[in-house]
C-alpha positions as CSV (number, residue, x, y, z in Angstrom):
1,X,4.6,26.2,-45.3
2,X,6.0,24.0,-48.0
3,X,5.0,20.1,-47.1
4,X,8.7,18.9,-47.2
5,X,9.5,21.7,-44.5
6,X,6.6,20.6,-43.1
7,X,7.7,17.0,-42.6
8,X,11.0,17.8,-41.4
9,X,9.4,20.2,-38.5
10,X,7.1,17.4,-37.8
11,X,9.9,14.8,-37.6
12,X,11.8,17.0,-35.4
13,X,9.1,18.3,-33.1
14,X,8.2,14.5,-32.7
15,X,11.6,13.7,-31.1
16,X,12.6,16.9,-29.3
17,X,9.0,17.0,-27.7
18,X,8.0,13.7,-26.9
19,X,10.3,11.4,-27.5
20,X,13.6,13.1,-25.7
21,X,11.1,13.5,-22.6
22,X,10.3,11.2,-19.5
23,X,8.7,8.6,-21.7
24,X,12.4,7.3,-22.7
25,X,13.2,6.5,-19.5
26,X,9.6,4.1,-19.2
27,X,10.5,3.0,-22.6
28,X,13.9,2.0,-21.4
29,X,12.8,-1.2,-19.5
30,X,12.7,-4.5,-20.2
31,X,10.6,-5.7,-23.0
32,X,9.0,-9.5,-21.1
33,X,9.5,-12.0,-24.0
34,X,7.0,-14.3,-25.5
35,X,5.9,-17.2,-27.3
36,X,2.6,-15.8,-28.7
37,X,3.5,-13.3,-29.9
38,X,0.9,-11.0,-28.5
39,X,1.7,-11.0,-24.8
40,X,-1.3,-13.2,-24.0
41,X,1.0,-15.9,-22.4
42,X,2.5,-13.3,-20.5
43,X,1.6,-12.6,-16.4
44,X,2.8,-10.6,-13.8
45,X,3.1,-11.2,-10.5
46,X,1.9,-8.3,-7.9
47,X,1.9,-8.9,-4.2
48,X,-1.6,-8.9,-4.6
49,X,-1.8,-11.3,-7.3
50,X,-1.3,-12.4,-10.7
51,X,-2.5,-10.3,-13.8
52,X,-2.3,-11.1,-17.7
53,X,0.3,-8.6,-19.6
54,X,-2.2,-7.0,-21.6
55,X,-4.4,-5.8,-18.6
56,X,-1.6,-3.7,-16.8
57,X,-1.4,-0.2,-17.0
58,X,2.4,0.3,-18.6
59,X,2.6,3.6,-17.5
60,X,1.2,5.4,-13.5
61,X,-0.6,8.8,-13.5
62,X,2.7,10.5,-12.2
63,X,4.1,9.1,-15.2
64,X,1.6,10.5,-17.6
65,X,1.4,13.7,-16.0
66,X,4.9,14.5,-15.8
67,X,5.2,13.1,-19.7
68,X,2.1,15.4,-20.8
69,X,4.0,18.6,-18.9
70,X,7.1,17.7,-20.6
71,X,5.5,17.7,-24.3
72,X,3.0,20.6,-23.5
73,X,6.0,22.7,-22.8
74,X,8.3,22.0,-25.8
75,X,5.1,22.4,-28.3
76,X,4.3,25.8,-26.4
77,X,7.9,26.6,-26.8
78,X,8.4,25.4,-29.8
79,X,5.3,27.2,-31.6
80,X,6.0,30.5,-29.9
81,X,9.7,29.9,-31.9
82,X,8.0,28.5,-35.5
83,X,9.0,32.3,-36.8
84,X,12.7,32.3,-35.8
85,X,14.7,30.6,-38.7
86,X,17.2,29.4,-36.8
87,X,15.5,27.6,-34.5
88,X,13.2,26.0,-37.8
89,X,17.0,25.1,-39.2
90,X,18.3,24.0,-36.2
91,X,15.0,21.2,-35.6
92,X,15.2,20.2,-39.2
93,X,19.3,19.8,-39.1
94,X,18.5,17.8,-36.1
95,X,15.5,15.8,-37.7
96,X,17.5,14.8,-40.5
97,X,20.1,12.7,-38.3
98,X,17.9,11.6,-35.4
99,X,14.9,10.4,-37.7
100,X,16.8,9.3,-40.9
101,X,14.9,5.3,-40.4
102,X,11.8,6.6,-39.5
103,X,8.7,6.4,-41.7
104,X,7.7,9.9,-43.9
105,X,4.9,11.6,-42.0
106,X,1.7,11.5,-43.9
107,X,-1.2,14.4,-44.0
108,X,-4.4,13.4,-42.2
109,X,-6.6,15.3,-43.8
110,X,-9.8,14.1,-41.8
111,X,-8.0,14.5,-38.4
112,X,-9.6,17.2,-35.9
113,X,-11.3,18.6,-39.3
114,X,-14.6,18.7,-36.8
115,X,-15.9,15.5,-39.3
116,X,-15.7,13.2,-35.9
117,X,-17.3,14.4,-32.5
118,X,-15.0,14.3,-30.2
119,X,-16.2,11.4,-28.0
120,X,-16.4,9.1,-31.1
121,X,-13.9,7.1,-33.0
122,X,-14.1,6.3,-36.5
123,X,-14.7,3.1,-37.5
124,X,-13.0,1.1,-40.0
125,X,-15.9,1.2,-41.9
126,X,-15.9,5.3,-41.8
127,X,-12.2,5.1,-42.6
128,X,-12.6,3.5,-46.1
């Protein structure tokens, strides 16, 4: 595959399967405003107390699940239909208008390459 068909696949499968799923409608909220710019002077009140912004969960297991499920199924569904042009023309038509501000998508040539154990995280350090 040709890296600028690539990108537009990418761009497309990026909306159609996660971002057109449930995770639009917890991204839809109210964004709580503040002053330092890094949520740290932001709390929220619980019945059962008060917490700090940073330390809540954003989004509840149902959420996830249901999210996950939803993007499983289009990348299943979309891979079993990589062969049919039409479908490839139709996602990249579509990527083209519903990604035209978005940043290029760039090759990660070290990602899932087996060079990181999969309970590990590169540092910054291993990233240079």
């Amino acid at each position: 595959m040709e890296p600028a068909e690539a990108k537009q696949i990418a761009l497309g499968l990026a909306v159609l399967c996660v971002r057109n799923t449930s995770i639009e409608d917890i991204h839809s909220g109210i964004e709580p405003a503040t002053d330092a710019g890094d949520f740290s002077d932001v709390i929220v009140v619980t019945p059962h107390g008060e917490m700090s912004w940073n330390s809540v969960s954003r989004i509840s297991n149902d959420e996830m699940r249901a999210f996950m499920i939803q993007v499983v199924d289009r990348l299943y569904t979309s891979l079993l239909r990589l062969n049919d042009p039409e479908f490839v023309a139709r996602v990249t038509k579509y990527a083209r208008g519903a990604t035209s501000g978005w940043k290029e998508p760039q090759d990660l040539p070290d990602w899932f390459s087996g060079k990181w154990d999969a309970v590990e995280r590169p540092t910054e350090a291993d990233r240079s």
